[in-house]
C-alpha positions in Angstrom: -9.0 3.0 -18.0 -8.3 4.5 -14.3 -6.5 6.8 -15.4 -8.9 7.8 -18.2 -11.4 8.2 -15.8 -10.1 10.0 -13.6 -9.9 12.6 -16.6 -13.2 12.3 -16.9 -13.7 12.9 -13.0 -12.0 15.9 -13.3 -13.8 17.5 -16.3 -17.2 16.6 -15.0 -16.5 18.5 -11.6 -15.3 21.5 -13.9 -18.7 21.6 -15.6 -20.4 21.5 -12.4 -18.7 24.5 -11.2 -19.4 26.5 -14.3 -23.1 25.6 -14.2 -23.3 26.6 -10.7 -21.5 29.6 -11.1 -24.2 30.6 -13.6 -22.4 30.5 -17.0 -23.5 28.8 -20.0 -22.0 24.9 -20.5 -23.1 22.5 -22.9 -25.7 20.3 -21.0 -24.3 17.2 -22.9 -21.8 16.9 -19.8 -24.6 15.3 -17.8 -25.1 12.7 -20.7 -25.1 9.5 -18.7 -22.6 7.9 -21.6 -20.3 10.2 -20.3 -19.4 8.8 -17.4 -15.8 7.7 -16.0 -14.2 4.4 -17.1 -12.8 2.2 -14.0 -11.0 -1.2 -13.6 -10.8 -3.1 -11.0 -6.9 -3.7 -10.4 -5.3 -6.8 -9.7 -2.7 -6.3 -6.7 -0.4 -7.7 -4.4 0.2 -7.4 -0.9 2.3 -9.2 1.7 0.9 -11.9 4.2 2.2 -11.3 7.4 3.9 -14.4 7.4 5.6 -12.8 4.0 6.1 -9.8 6.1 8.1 -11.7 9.2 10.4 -13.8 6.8 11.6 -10.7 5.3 12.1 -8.8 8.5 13.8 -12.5 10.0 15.7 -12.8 6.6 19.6 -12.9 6.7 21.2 -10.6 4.3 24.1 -10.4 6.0 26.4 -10.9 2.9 24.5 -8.5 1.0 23.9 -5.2 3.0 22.3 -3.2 -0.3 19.3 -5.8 -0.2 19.5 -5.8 4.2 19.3 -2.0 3.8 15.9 -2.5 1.5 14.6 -5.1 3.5 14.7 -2.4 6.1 13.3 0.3 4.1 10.5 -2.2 3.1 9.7 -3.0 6.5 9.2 0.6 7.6 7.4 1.1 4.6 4.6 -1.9 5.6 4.8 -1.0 9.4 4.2 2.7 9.2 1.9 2.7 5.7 3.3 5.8 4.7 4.0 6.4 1.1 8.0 6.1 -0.3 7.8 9.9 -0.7 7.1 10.0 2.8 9.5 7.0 4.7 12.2 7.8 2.7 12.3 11.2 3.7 12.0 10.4 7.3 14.8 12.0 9.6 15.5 10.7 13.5 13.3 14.5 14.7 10.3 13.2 13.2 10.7 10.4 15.7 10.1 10.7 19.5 8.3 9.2 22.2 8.2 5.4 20.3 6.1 7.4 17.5 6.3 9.0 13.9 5.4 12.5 13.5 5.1 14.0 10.3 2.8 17.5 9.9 2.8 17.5 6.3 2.5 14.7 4.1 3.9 15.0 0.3 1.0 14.0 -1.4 -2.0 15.1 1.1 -0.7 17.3 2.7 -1.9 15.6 6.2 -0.3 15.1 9.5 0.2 12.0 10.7 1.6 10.4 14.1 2.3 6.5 13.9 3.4 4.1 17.4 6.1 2.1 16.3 6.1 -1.4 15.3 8.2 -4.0 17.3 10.1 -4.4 13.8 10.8 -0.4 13.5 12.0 -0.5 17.0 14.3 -2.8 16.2 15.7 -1.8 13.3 16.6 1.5 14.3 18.3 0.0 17.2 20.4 -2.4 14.9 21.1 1.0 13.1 22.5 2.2 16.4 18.8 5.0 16.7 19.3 5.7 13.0 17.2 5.8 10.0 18.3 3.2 7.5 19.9 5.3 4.5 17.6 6.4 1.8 17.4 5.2 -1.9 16.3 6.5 -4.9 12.1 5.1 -5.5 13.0 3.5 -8.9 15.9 1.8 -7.1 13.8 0.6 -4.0 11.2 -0.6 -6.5 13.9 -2.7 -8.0 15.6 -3.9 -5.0 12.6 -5.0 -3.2 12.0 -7.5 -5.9 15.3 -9.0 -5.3 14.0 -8.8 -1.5 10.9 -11.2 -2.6 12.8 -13.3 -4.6 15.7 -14.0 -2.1 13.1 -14.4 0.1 11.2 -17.2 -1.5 7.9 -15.2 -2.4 7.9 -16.8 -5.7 4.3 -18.5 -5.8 2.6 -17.9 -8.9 -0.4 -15.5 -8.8 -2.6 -12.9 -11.1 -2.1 -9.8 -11.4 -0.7 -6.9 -13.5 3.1 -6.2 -15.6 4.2 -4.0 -17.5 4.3 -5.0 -20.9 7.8 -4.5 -22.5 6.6 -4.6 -26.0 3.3 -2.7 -25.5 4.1 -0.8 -22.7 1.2 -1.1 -20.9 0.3 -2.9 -18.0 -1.0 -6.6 -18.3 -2.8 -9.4 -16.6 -1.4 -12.5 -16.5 0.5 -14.8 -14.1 3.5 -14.0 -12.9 5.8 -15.2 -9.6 4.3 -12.7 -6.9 7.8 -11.2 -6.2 8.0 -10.0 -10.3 4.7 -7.6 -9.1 6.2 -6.3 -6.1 7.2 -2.4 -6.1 6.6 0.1 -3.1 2.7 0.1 -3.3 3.2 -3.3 -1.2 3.9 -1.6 1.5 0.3 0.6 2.2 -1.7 -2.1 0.6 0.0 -4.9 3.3 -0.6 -1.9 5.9 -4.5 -1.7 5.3 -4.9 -5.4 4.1 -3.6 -7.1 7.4 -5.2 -4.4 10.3 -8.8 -4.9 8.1 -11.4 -6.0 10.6 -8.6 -6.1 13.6 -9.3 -2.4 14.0 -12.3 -0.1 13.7 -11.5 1.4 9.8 -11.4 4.8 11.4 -8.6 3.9 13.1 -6.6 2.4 9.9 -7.5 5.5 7.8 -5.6 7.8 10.7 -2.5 6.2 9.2 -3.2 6.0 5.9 -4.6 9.4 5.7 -7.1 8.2 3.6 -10.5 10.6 3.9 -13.1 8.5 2.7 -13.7 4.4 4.1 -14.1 3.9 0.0 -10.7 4.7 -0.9 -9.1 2.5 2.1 -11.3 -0.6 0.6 -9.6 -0.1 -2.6 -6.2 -0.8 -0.9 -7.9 -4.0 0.9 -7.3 -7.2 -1.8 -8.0 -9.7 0.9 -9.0 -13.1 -1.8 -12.3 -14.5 -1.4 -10.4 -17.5 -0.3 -8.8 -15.6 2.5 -11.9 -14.3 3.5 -13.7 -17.8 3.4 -11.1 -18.7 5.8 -12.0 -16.3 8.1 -15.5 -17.4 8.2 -14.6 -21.0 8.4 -12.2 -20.1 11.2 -14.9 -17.9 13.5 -17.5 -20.8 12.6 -15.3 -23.3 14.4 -14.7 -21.3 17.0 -18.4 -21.2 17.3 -18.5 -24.9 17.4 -16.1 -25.2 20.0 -17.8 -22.3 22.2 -21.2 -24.2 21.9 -19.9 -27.9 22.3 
């Protein structure tokens, strides 16, 4: 359905263009049945007591998964996309920052502080970049990651179905729904209402405060918590 509509999206701002350009369209492209189909998607993102056992994990017999776990990390830590952090090179870091002018799919700069966890996995790497992967091997690997990890609670959310080929919900163990979109999801999902969203969506590079919300699937448990949480430290202010 989203990718449907955005079809749709993309047709409808065509016919607005004509219009206003003056040339003759079919009015039936303001029809209000043709509108774009959406769906709400059911995703995954780290905790960041997910996030620390992965970075604490010992993979020391297995150095393809440590190298992952390292590519994951900087993946979560920076929020930039896998076309972006796999790319990196040690010039687009100085001064305890990330520094990239163009973007692959936004085309937008970007500067990023390090995380504590960046820092120190370029210095395990002796100030080098861990080495890159292909994004359908990361994507694989990463699950491995989860599993190794012990992310294996079962959750909802969405598979690809092998027989229909499409994706479907269901439950799964969280670590089968992991692939590289973990990693700006976790980003946005744990600095939401820790930081002005302004601030987030400098990193993210997202343009509108809509699109970072759809990258923020904090549960209505989790936020419940949060409630609970300030409301006691209410009590205990008042008392």
């Amino acid at each position: 359905d989203n990718s449907i509509g955005g079809h749709i999206k993309n047709i409808k701002m065509w016919c607005n263009n004509i219009e206003l350009e003056g040339h003759k369209i079919n009015p039936q492209f303001k029809n209000k049945s043709f509108t774009a189909l959406s769906k709400k998607t059911i995703s995954p993102y780290f905790t960041e007591d997910e996030v620390n056992s992965i970075f604490n994990h010992d993979f020391e017999d297995n150095k393809r998964l440590a190298n992952v776990r390292d590519l994951l990390i900087i993946g979560i830590r920076t929020s930039l996309r896998i076309s972006d952090f796999t790319k990196l090179v040690e010039i687009n870091i100085n001064d305890n920052r990330i520094r990239i002018n163009t973007t692959v799919k936004t085309y937008a700069s970007v500067v990023i502080p390090l995380h504590w966890q960046v820092k120190q996995i370029l210095q395990n790497n002796n100030d080098k970049l861990p080495p890159t992967i292909s994004n359908q091997k990361f994507n694989d690997y990463i699950k491995e990651v989860a599993e190794q990890v012990g992310i294996t609670q079962i959750i909802e959310g969405e598979k690809m179905s092998k027989i229909t080929k499409r994706q479907e919900i269901g439950y799964f163990k969280k670590y089968e729904l992991v692939t590289s979109h973990i990693c700006r999801r976790t980003f946005a999902t744990l600095l939401y209402g820790k930081l002005p969203n302004k601030v987030i969506m400098a990193i993210t590079t997202h343009t509108t405060e809509a699109q970072l919300l759809d990258y923020i699937k904090t549960t209505n448990d989790e936020f419940a918590d949060i409630l609970e949480g300030h409301w006691e430290k209410e009590n205990i202010l008042e008392n």
